[in-house]
Each structure stands twice: as structure tokens, then as C-alpha cells.
C-alpha positions in Angstrom: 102.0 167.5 131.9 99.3 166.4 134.8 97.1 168.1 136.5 95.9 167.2 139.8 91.6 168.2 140.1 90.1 169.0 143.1 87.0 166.7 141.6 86.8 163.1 141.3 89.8 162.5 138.8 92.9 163.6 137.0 93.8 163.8 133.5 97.8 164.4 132.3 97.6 166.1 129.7 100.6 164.7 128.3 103.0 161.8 130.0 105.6 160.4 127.8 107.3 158.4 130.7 110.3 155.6 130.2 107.6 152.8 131.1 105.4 153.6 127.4 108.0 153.8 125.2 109.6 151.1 126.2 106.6 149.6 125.2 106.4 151.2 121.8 110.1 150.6 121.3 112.3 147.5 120.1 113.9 146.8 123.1 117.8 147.5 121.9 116.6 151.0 120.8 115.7 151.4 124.4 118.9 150.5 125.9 120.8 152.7 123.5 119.1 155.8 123.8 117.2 156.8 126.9 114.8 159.6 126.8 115.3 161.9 128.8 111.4 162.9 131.1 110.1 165.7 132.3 106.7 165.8 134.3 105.0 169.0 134.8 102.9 169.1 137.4 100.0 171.3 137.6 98.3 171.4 140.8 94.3 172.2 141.0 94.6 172.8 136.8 90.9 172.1 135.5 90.3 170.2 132.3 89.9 173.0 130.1 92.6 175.5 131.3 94.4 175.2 128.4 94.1 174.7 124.8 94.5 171.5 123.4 91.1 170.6 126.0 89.3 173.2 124.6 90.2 176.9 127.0 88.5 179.9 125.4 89.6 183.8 125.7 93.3 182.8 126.2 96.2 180.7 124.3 98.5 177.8 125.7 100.5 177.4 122.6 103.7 175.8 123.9 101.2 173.0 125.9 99.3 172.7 123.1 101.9 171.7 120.7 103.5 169.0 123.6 99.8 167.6 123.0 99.8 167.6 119.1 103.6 166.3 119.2 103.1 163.7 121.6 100.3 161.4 123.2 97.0 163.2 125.1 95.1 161.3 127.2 91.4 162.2 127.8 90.0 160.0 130.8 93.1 158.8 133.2 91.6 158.4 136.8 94.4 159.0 140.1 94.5 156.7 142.9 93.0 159.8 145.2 92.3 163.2 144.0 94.3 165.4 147.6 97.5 166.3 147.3 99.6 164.3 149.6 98.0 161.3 148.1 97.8 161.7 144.5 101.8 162.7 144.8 102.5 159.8 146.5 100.7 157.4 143.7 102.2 159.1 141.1 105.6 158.5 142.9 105.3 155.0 143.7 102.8 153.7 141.2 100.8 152.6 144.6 97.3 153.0 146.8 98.3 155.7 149.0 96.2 153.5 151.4 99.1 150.7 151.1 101.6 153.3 151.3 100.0 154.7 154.5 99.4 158.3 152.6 96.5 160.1 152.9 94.6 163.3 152.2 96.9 166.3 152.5 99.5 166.0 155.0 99.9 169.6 157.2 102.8 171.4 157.9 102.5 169.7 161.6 102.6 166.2 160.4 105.1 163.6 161.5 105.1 161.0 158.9 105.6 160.9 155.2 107.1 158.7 152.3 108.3 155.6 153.8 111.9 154.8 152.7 111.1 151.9 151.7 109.0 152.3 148.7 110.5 152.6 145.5 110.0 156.3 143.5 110.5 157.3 140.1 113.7 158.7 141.0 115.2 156.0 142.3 114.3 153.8 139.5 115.6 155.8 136.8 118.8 156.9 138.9 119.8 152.8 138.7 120.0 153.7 134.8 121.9 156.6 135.2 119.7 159.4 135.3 120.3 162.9 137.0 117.5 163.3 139.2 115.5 166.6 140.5 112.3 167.7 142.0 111.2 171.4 141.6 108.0 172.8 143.3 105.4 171.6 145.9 106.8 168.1 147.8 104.2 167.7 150.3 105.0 164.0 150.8 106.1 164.6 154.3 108.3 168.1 155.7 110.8 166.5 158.0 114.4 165.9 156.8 114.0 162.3 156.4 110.9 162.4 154.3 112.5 165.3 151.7 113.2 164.8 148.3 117.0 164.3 148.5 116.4 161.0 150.8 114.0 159.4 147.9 115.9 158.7 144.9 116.4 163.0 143.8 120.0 164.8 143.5 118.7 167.9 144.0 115.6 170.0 145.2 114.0 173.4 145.8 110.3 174.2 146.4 108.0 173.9 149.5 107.5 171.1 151.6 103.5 171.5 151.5 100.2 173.7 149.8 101.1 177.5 149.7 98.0 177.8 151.2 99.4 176.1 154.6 100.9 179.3 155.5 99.8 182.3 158.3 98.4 184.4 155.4 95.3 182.4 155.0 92.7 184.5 155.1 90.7 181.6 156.7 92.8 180.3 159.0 92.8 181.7 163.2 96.7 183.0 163.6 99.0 180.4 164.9 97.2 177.7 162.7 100.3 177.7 160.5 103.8 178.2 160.7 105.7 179.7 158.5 106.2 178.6 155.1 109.6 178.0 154.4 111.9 177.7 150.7 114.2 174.8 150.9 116.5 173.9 148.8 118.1 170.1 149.1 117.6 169.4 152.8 118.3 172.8 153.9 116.3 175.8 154.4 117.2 178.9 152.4 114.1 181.5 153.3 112.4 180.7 156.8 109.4 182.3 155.5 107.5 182.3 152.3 105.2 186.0 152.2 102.9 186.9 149.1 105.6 189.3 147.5 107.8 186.0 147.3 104.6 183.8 146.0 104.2 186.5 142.8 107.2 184.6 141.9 107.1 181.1 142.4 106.2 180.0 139.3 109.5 182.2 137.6 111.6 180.7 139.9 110.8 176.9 139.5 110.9 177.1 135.8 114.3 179.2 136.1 115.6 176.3 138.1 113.8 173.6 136.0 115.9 175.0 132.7 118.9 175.2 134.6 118.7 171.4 135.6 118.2 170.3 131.8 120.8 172.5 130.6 123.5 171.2 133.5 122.2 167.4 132.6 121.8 168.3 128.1 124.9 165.5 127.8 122.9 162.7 129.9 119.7 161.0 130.6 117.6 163.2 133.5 114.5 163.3 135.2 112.5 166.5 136.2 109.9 166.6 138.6 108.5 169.6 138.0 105.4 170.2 140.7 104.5 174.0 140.7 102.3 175.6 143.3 100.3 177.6 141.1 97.2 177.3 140.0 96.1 176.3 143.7 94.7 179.2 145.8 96.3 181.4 147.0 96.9 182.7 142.9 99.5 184.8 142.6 101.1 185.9 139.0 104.5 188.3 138.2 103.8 191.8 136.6 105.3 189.8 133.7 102.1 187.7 132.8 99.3 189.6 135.0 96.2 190.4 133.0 97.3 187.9 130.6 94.3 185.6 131.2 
């Protein structure tokens, strides 16, 4: 689980990833059994919004126990701390300066991941592994750049920040476009408004279960990027008030 800061640095909370255990683990054991991994990430998440880093007046139980169960790491620095750039490091284990990606890409931009550079998804797909990225891309919005041409069998989320949308409150109209829901390479809503944001979290979990559930019988890979907690906030009657 990683969360990318608005500050200086960011800290994952917990990253079990194939490259560490394979480090922990005889090598054989490796090759017979390979763990499936799931990356959660949480964009704008301070340090101490949840438990196991020390949140007060609410609970994060669930996150808590991936912590105690698993490995927590307390100072882990990002290449850049935008979120373009600190997607495309965590991609391609590179600068973003090498890979030519920088700051926060906007909705007008014409450039993106560069299909040469290796991702995650393509590495762990040459072992097998069902790939998918749920949530905010942001590593470039045209067709080419998308998900689906980088190494992942499926996607749905949005191509860039929520905020990049004509209902920011800062923004002069015409600014941004509209905010589109794609799934794959294809769009499926043309436009994103703040009753569909209420449930953007629901629906990339929903979709991020489904994925495991599809994939139980064989090694996978979730990319699990959600929106939420960068501004605009928006929350389901379900959990409002909750914290």
C-alpha cells in the first residue's frame, strides 16, 4: 500500500513485490509458487492517515493488519513527489527525467510512457501473470500511452487527477475538458460529474475484487491507483461521517 505525498517524499506503507521475496526466498521456492501482488495506491495519503503510522479519532483495521502481517517501511524516498512522475518511477523502477516524465501531465498533453520502457506489467506477464490497472493512469491519455499498450490485460479508471476536470472551482471554464471513465482503450462515460466521483472509490475496489476473483487459480498483478484522497474528496453515503 503506497502513498504518494504532496511533500518531499513517499512512504508505502506496505510493498510485498516479487523483486523482495525473491530475495528472502530459496530460489526453487520461487519458481514453484509465485505470489500473487497487489499494489494499492493511495494518492495525496499523508503519513499518519491510518493506523499502523499512528492516525487518531478513526480506525484503519484491515491496513493495519497488512502492516503487522507483512513488512512496513518507515522512510522510502520517490524519484519525484507529482503524479505523472512518481507513477512513472514506480512503473519502470527509473528517473522520470530519463524516461522523459515530468510533473503532472494535463489532460491536453501529447506524450506519455514511452513503449519502450519496460513496466511491472510487462515483466510479470513473461511469468505468466494476469495483468490489470484500476484507478488514476495519468502516464499519458492518448490511446497509445494507456494501460492496455504497457504490459496490462485490462483497465478502467481515469486517464489523469480528478481535479483536471471543468468542475474545478479554480479553474476559468474551458480550462478542462471533460473527464472521461475508460475502460481498456475505450471510453465508457464521456464525462466524469461529482455525483459519479461519490463513487469512485466503490467502483475500483468492486472491479479490483472482481479481477482477483477471475485470476484466484493463477498468478496476477493489480494495480490498484485510486483517485481518492486527492482534492476534489468525495465519499458514498455508505462511509460519510465516518472520519
Amino acid at each position: 500500500l503506497w502513498r504518494r505525498s504532496a511533500q518531499t517524499t513517499m512512504r508505502p506503507l506496505l510493498l510485498s513485490l516479487l523483486f523482495s521475496l525473491s530475495c528472502a526466498l530459496p530460489h526453487a521456492a520461487v519458481a514453484a509458487e509465485q505470489p500473487n501482488i497487489v499494489i494499492i495506491f493511495m494518492d495525496d495519503m499523508g503519513y499518519a492517515d491510518v493506523g499502523c503510522f499512528g492516525a487518531q479519532g478513526y480506525q484503519t483495521p484491515n491496513i493495519d493488519k497488512l502492516a503487522a502481517d507483512g513488512r512496513k517501511f518507515t522512510n522510502f524516498h520517490v524519484a519525484q513527489p507529482v503524479c505523472s512522475a512518481s507513477r512513472c518511477a514506480l512503473m519502470t523502477g527509473c528517473y522520470p527525467n530519463r524516461v522523459g516524465i515530468h510533473g503532472a501531465l494535463g489532460p491536453n498533453a501529447k506524450h506519455g510512457i514511452n513503449a519502450n520502457e519496460m513496466t511491472l506489467a510487462e515483466l510479470v506477464r513473461q511469468k505468466g501473470y494476469a495483468t490489470a490497472a484500476i484507478g488514476k493512469w495519468h502516464l499519458g491519455s492518448l490511446p497509445q500511452f494507456l494501460p492496455t499498450n504497457h504490459g496490462f490485460d485490462e483497465y478502467y479508471g481515469i486517464p489523469y487527477s480528478n481535479d483536471m476536470w471543468p468542475y474545478h472551482p479554480q479553474a476559468k471554464p474551458g480550462v478542462y475538458p471533460k473527464l472521461p471513465m475508460i475502460e481498456n482503450d475505450k471510453v465508457v462515460d464521456e464525462e466524469i460529474t461529482p455525483g459519479d466521483q461519490t463513487h469512485l472509490t466503490t467502483d475500483y475496489t468492486t472491479r479490483g475484487v472482481k479481477f482477483i476473483e477471475k485470476n484466484k487459480d493463477k498468478p496476477f498483478f493489480l494495480y490498484l491507483a485510486h483517485s481518492m484522497v486527492h482534492v476534489p474528496l468525495f465519499v458514498s453515503d455508505k462511509f460519510k461521517g465516518k472520519s
